[in-house]
C-alpha positions in Angstrom: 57.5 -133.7 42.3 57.6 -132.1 45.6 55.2 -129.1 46.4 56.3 -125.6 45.6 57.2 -123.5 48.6 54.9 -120.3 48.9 56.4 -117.2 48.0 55.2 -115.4 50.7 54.7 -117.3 55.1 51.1 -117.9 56.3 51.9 -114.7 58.3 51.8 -112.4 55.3 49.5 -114.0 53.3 46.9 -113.7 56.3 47.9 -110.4 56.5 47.4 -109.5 53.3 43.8 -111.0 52.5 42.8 -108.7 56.0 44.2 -106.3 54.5 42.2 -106.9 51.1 38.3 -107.1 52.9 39.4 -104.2 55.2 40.0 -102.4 52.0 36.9 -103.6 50.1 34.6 -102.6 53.1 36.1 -99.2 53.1 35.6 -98.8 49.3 31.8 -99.9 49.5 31.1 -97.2 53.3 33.1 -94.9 51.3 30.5 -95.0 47.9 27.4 -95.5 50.2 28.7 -92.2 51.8 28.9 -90.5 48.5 25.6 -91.8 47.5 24.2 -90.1 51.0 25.2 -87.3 50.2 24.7 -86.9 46.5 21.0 -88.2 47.2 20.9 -86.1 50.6 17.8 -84.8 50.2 15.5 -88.4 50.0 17.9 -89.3 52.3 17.2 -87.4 54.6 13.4 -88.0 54.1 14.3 -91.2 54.4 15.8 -90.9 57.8 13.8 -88.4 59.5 10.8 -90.9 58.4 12.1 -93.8 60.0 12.8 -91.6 63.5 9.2 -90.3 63.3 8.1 -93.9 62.8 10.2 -94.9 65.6 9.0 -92.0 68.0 5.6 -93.2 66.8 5.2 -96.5 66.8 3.3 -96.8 70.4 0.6 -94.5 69.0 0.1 -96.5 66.0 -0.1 -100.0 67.6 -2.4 -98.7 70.1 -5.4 -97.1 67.5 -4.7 -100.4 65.5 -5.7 -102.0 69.2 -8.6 -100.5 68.9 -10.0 -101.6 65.7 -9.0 -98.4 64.1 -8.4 -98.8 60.2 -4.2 -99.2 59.8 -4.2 -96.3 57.0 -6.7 -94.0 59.4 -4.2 -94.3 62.5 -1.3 -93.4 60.1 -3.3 -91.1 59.0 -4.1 -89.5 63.0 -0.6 -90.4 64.3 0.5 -88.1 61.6 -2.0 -85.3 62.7 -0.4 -86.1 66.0 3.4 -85.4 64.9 2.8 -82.6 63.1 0.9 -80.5 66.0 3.7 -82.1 68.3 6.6 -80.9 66.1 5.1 -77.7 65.2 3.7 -76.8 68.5 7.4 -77.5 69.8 8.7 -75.5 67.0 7.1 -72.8 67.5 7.5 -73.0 71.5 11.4 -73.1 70.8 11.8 -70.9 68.2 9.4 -68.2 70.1 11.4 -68.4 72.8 15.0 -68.3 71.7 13.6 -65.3 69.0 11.9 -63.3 72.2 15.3 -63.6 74.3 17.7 -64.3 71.6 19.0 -60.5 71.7 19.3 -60.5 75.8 21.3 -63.5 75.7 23.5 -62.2 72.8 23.7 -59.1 75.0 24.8 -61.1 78.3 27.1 -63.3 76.5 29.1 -60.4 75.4 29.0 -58.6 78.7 30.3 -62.0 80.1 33.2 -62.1 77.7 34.1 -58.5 78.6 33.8 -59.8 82.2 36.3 -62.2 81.8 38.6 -60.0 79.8 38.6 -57.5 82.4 39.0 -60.0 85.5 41.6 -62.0 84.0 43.8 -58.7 82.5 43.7 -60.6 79.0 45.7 -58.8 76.9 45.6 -58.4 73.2 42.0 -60.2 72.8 39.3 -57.7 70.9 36.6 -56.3 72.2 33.3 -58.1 72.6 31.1 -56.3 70.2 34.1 -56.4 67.8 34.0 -59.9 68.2 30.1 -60.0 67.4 30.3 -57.7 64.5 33.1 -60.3 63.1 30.9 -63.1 63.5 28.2 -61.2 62.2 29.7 -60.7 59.3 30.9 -63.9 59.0 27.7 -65.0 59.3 26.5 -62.8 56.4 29.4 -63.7 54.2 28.9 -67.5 54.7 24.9 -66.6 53.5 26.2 -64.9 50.7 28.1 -67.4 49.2 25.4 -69.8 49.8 23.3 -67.8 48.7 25.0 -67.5 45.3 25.6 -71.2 45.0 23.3 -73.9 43.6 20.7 -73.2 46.6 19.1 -69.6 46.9 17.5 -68.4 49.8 14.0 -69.4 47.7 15.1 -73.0 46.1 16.3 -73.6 50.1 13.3 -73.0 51.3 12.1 -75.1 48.9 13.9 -77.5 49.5 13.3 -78.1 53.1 10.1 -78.0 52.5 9.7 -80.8 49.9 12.2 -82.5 52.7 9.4 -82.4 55.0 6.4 -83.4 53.0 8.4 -86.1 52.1 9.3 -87.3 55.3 5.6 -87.0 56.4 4.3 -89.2 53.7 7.2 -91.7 54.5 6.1 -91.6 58.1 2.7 -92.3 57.0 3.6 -95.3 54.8 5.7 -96.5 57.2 3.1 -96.9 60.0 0.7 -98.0 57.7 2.7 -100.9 56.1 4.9 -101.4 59.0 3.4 -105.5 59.5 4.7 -106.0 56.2 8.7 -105.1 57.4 9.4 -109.0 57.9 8.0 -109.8 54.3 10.0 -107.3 52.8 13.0 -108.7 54.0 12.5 -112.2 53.5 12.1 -111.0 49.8 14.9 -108.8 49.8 17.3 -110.9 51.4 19.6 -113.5 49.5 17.8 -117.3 50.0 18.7 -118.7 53.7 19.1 -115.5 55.1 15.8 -114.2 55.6 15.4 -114.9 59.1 18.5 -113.3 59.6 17.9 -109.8 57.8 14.6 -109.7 59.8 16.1 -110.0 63.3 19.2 -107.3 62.1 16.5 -105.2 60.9 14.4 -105.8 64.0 17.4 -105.4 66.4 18.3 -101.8 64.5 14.6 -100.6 64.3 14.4 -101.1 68.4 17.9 -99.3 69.2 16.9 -96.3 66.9 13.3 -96.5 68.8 14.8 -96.5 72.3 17.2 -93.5 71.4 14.8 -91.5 70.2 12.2 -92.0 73.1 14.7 -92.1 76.0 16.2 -89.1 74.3 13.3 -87.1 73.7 11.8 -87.8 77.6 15.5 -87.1 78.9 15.9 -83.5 76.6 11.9 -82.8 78.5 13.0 -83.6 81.8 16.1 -81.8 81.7 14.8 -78.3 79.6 12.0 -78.3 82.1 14.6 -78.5 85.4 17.0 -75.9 84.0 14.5 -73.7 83.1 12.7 -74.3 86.9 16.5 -73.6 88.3 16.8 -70.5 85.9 13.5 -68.8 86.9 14.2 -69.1 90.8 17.3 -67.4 90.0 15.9 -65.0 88.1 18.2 -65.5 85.2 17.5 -63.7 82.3 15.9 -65.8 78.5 15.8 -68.6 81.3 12.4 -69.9 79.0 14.7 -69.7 75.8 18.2 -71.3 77.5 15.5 -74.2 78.2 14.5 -74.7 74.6 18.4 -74.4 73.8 19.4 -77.5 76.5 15.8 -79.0 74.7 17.6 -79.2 71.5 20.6 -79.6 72.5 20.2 -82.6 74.1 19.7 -84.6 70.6 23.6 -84.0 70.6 24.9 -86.1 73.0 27.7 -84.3 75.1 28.9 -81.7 73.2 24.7 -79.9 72.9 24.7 -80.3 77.0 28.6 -78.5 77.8 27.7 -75.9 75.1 23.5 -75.1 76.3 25.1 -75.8 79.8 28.2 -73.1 79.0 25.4 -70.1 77.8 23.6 -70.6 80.4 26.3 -70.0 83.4 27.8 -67.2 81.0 24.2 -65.5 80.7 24.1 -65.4 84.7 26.9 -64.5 85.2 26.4 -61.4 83.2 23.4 -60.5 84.7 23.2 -61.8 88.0 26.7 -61.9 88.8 29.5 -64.5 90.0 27.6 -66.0 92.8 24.3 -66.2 91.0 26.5 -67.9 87.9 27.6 -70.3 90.8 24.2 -71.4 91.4 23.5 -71.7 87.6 26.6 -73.9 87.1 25.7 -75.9 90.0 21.8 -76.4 88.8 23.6 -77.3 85.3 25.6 -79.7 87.2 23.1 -81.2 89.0 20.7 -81.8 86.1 23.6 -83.6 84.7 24.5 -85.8 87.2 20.7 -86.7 87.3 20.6 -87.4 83.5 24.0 -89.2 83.9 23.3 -91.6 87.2 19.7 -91.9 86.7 17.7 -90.7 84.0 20.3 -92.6 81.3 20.4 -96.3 83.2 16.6 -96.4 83.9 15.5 -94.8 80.8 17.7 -96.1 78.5 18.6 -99.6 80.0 17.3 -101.4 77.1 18.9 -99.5 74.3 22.3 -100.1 72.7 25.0 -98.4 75.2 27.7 -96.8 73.0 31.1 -95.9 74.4 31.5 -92.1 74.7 34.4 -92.5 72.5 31.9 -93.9 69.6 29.7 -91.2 70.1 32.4 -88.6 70.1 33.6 -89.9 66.9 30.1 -90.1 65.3 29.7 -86.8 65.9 32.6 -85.7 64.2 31.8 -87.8 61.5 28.5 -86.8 61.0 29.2 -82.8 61.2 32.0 -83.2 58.3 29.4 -85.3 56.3 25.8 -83.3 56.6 27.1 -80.3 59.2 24.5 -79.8 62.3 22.2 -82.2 60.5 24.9 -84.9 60.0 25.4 -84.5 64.2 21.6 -85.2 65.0 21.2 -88.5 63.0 24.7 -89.8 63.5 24.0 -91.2 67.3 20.5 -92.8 66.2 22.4 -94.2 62.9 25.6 -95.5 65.0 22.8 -97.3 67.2 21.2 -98.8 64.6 24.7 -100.5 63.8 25.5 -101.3 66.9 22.0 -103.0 67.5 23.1 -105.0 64.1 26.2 -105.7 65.4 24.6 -107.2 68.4 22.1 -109.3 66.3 25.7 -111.1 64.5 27.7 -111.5 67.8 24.4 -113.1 69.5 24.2 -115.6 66.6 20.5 -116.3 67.6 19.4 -116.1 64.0 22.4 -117.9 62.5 22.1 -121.5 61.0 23.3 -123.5 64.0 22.5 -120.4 66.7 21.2 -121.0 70.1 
């Protein structure tokens, strides 16, 4: 009996089983998305821990060096990122709070600047503007505040966040030499070696981002805000912390720190002094761009701008500002996994 003919060519039926896993992978990101967000609060813990861990790690390893008891390090590194991240808190918030209302004030007298320079027509006046936003901003509290979370159960909230994240930071210091046990036991048999070098290979991308990122947001805060003070430039202390922060958002935190503060001098110091600011702005990022990024971050996963761009947006539709500052360290983390598989060194057979 001769062999039946296939219904459909070796073209289609290719075609169709790609098509088949591409669906099935987008069906399981798409429920481990929901269950981020439905479990966003351990989640978060969750993350936040493993970014203090890897910010951490070197202060660890080095009381362990010295004989220090593993759960007594944890213990001190913890000390340690709690006076770090509340001292730089505080710095921050201090500032922006002390010269938040001057740079409200010279953004809208740059705007008004602009509108009278330019002749724009038809466009409302600055302090309109504000009030509108204003009162945007109170109506979007409003309704949040009448929604599941009030002001109180928010607080709350981010508080049982934090404490959580500690003592996860904690733990996983402590009980960080037992990582490669855990996923030998964890991982299906034959692939323990595997899961241990993926997991290794993420752990170090997330640990370079977060260092290089953290030394490059110092270095260019503390240059900006130099630049800004010998210009005389009003909040310069508090457009510092802002280009601080900003900086954990690749791109898009630099243009807009970078954008305040050439508005903010031009409105006080005028168009040449604005010059100077923008130039200092561009300066710092050509720095952080031609030599901070390659000899800081050599060793870390490169991303394409494109990938970043994308995890951004990503990240802000899924957990807002929150979503934006763990998307890059979470897209490196893949990438470093991705990495590990094309590299094959842990595969059966693997170089």
């Amino acid at each position: 009996m001769p062999p039946r003919k296939p219904l459909l060519p070796e073209s289609a039926r290719r075609t169709a089983a790609w098509c088949g896993v591409l669906l099935l992978v987008a069906g399981v990101a798409a429920v481990a998305v929901w269950l981020c967000v439905a479990l966003k609060t351990a989640v978060t813990a969750v993350l936040l821990a493993l970014l203090g861990t890897a910010l951490l790690g070197p202060v660890h390893r080095w009381l362990t060096g010295r004989k220090v008891n593993r759960s007594l390090a944890a213990g001190l590194t913890c000390a340690a990122l709690v006076a770090v991240v509340g001292g730089a808190g505080y710095i921050v918030v201090t500032a922006l709070i002390d010269s938040g209302d001057q740079i409200v004030s010279s953004l809208k007298q740059a705007a008004q600047w602009v509108i009278d320079h330019f002749h724009i027509d038809g466009v409302a006046n600055p302090d309109d503007l504000a009030d509108n936003t204003k009162g945007l901003v109170d109506k979007f509290g409003a309704s949040a505040a009448g929604g599941l979370l009030t002001g109180i159960s928010l607080l709350t909230t981010l508080g049982a966040t934090a404490v959580l994240a500690l003592l996860l930071t904690f733990f996983f210091l402590r009980d960080s030499d037992r990582a490669a046990h855990l996923a030998h036991v964890v991982a299906p048999r034959g692939t323990g070696d595997l899961v241990e070098a993926m997991g290794r290979r993420a752990f170090e991308a997330v640990q370079g981002f977060m260092r290089g990122t953290t030394l490059i947001a110092l270095i260019d805060a503390v240059c900006i805000t130099v630049g800004l003070l010998i210009l005389r430039v009003p909040g310069a202390v508090g457009l510092g912390a802002l280009v601080f922060v900003g900086a954990y958002i690749p791109y898009l935190g630099a243009f807009v720190s970078g954008t305040v503060s050439v508005l903010v001098a031009l409105a006080d110091r005028g168009f040449v002094i604005a010059l100077w600011a923008l130039g200092v702005v561009l300066v710092v990022q050509l720095l952080e761009g031609h030599v901070l990024q390659p000899v800081i971050q050599s060793r870390t996963v490169q991303m394409h701008p494109a990938a970043i761009l994308v995890a951004l947006t990503a990240g802000a539709s899924v957990a807002g500002l929150l979503g934006m500052l763990l998307a890059v360290p979470f897209c490196a983390a893949v990438f470093g996994v991705i990495g590990e598989l094309r590299d094959g060194r842990s595969l059966p057979g693997g170089s």
